[in-house]
C-alpha positions as CSV (number, residue, x, y, z in Angstrom):
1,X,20.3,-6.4,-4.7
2,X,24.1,-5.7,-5.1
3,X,26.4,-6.8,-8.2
4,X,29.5,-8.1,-8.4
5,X,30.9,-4.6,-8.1
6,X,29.4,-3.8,-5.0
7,X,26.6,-1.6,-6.3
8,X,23.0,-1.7,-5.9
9,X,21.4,-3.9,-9.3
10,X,19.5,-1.0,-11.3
11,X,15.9,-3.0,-12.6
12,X,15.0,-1.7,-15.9
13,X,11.8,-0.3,-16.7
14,X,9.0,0.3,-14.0
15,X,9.9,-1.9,-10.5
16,X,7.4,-0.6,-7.9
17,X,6.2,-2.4,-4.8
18,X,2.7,-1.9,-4.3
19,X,1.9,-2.8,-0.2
20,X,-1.4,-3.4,0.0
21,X,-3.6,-4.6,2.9
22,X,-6.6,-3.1,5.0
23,X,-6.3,-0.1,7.0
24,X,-3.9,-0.2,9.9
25,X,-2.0,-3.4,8.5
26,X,1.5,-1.5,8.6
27,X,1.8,-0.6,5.2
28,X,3.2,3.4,5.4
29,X,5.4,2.3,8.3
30,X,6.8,-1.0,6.1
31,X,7.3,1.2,2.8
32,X,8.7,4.1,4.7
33,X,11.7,1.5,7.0
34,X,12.4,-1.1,3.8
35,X,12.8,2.1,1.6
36,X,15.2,3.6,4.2
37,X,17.0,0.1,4.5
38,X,17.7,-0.7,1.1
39,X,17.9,3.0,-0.5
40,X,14.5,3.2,-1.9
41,X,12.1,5.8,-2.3
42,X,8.7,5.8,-0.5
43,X,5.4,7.2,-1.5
44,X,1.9,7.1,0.2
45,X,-1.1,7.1,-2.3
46,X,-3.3,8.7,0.1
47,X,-1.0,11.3,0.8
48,X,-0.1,11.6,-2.8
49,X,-4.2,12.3,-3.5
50,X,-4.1,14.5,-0.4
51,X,-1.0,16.8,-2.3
52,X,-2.9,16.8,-5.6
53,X,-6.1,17.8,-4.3
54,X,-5.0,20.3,-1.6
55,X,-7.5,19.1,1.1
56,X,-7.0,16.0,3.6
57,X,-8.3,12.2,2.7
58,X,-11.2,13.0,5.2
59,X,-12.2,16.4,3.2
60,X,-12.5,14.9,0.0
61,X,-15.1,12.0,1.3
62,X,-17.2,14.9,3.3
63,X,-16.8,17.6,0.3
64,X,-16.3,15.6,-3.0
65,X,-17.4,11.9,-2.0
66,X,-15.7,8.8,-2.6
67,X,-16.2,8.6,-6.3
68,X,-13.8,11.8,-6.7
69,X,-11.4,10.7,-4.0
70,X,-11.4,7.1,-6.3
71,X,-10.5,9.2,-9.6
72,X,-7.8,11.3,-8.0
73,X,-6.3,7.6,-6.6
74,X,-6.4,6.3,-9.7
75,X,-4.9,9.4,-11.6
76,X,-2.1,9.4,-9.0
77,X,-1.4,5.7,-9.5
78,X,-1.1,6.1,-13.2
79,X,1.6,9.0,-12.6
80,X,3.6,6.9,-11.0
81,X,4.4,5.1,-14.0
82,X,6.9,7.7,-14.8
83,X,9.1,6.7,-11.7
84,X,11.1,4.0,-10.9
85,X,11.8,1.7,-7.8
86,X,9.1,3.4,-5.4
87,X,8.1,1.8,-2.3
88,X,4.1,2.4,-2.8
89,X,2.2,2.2,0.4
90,X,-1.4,2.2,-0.9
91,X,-4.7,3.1,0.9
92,X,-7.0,0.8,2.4
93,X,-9.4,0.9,-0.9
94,X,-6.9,1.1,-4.0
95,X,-8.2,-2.9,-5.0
96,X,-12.0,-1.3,-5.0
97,X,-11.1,-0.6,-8.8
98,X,-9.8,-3.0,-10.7
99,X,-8.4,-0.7,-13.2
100,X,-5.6,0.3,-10.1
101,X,-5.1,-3.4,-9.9
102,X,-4.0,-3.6,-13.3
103,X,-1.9,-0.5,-12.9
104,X,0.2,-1.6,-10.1
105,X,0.6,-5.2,-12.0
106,X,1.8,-3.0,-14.9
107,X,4.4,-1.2,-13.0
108,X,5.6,-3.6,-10.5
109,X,5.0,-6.7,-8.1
110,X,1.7,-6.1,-5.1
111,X,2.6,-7.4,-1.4
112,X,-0.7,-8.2,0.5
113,X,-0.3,-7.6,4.5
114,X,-2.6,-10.0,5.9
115,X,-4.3,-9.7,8.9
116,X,-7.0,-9.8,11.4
117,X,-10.0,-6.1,11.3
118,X,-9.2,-6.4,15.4
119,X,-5.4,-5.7,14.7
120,X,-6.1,-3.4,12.1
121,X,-8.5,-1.1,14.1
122,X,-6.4,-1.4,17.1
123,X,-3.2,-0.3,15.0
124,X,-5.5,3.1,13.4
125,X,-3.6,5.9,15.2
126,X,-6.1,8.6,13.7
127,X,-9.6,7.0,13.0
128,X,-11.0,10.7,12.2
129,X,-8.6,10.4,8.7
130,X,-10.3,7.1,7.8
131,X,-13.8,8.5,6.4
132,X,-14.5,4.8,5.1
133,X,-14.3,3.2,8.1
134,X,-17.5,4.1,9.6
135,X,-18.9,2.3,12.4
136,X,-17.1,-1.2,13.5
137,X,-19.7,-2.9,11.8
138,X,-19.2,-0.9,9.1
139,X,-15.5,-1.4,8.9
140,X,-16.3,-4.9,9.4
141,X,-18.1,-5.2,6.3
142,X,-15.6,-2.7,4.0
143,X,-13.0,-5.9,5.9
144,X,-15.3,-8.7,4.5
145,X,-15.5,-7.1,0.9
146,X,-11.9,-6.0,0.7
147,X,-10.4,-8.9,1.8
148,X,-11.3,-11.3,-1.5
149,X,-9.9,-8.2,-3.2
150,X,-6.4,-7.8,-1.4
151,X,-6.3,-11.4,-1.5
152,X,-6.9,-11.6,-5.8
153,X,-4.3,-8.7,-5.9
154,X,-1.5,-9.9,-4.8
155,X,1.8,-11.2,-6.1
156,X,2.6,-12.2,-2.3
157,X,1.3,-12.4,0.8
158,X,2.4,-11.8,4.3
159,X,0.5,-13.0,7.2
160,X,0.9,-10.1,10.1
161,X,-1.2,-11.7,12.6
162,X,0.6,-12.1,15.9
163,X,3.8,-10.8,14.5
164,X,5.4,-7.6,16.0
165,X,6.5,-5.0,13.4
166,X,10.0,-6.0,13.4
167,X,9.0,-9.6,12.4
168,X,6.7,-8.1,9.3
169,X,9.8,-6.2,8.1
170,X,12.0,-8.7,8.3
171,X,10.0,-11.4,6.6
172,X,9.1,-8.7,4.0
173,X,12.4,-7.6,3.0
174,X,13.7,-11.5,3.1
175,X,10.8,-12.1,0.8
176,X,11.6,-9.1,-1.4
177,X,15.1,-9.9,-1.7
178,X,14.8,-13.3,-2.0
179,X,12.5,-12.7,-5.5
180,X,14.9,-9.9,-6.8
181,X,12.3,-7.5,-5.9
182,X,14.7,-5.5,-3.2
């Protein structure tokens, strides 16, 4: 948001957007183009574990399990804290705990991307990186139980169904802006 002055409005205190929503919704891609477009940083939880742990999202489920990847998620989440105005694209399963619910709360307002499993699993560039995925009736049941979840998380929603990319991004940074958020 830009003052009177020209300059971009500086939020005080922790201001994150959290983008949540089921694997494949667009959520690293929407952080990573809103943050360019209004001069924000970007982060990626997953890759954010993936840094801290010095092994890929995949080898943390096949070495450590999910419980550990869940701790180092949460860990990371609560470092964040210390930053201000991040762009958080979060993995698929952040609302499993509802501990990281309560963290991004804390820090900032959480934008649910809404859509269809079918879009989602056709949008998955690299399937092998999603250890939690499964089988498609597996992902269709992690899709049933996540969804309540996404859904109870968020401050706002955007429905992504039959929209191009372009379409999410602009009604995401209209919605941002609009609430002071951007």
């Amino acid at each position: 948001m830009q003052d009177s002055s020209g300059g971009y409005v500086v939020h005080e205190g922790c201001d994150h957007i959290f983008f949540v929503g089921f694997l494949g919704a667009g959520k690293s891609t929407l952080a990573r183009n809103l943050g360019a477009l209004f001069h924000r940083p970007h982060v990626d939880t997953d890759r954010l574990v993936e840094r801290a742990l010095g092994k890929t999202v995949a080898q943390v489920f096949a070495e450590d399990g999910e419980a550990a990847f869940r701790d180092a998620e949460t860990r990371e989440l609560s470092r964040l804290s210390a930053r201000k105005s991040l762009l958080v694209s979060c993995g698929g399963g952040i609302v499993e705990r509802p501990e990281n619910c309560e963290l991004m709360h804390e820090m900032g307002a959480v934008l649910f991307l809404d859509g269809d499993l079918a879009d989602s699993l056709r949008q998955i560039r690299c399937p092998e990186r999603r250890p939690d995925l499964g089988t498609a009736e597996h992902a269709a049941e992690v899709y049933r139980h996540r969804r309540p979840l996404y859904e109870a998380a968020a401050d706002l929603t955007i429905d992504i169904r039959n929209k191009t990319f372009e379409q999410v991004a602009h009604e995401a940074g209209q919605l941002l802006w609009e609430r002071g958020l951007l």
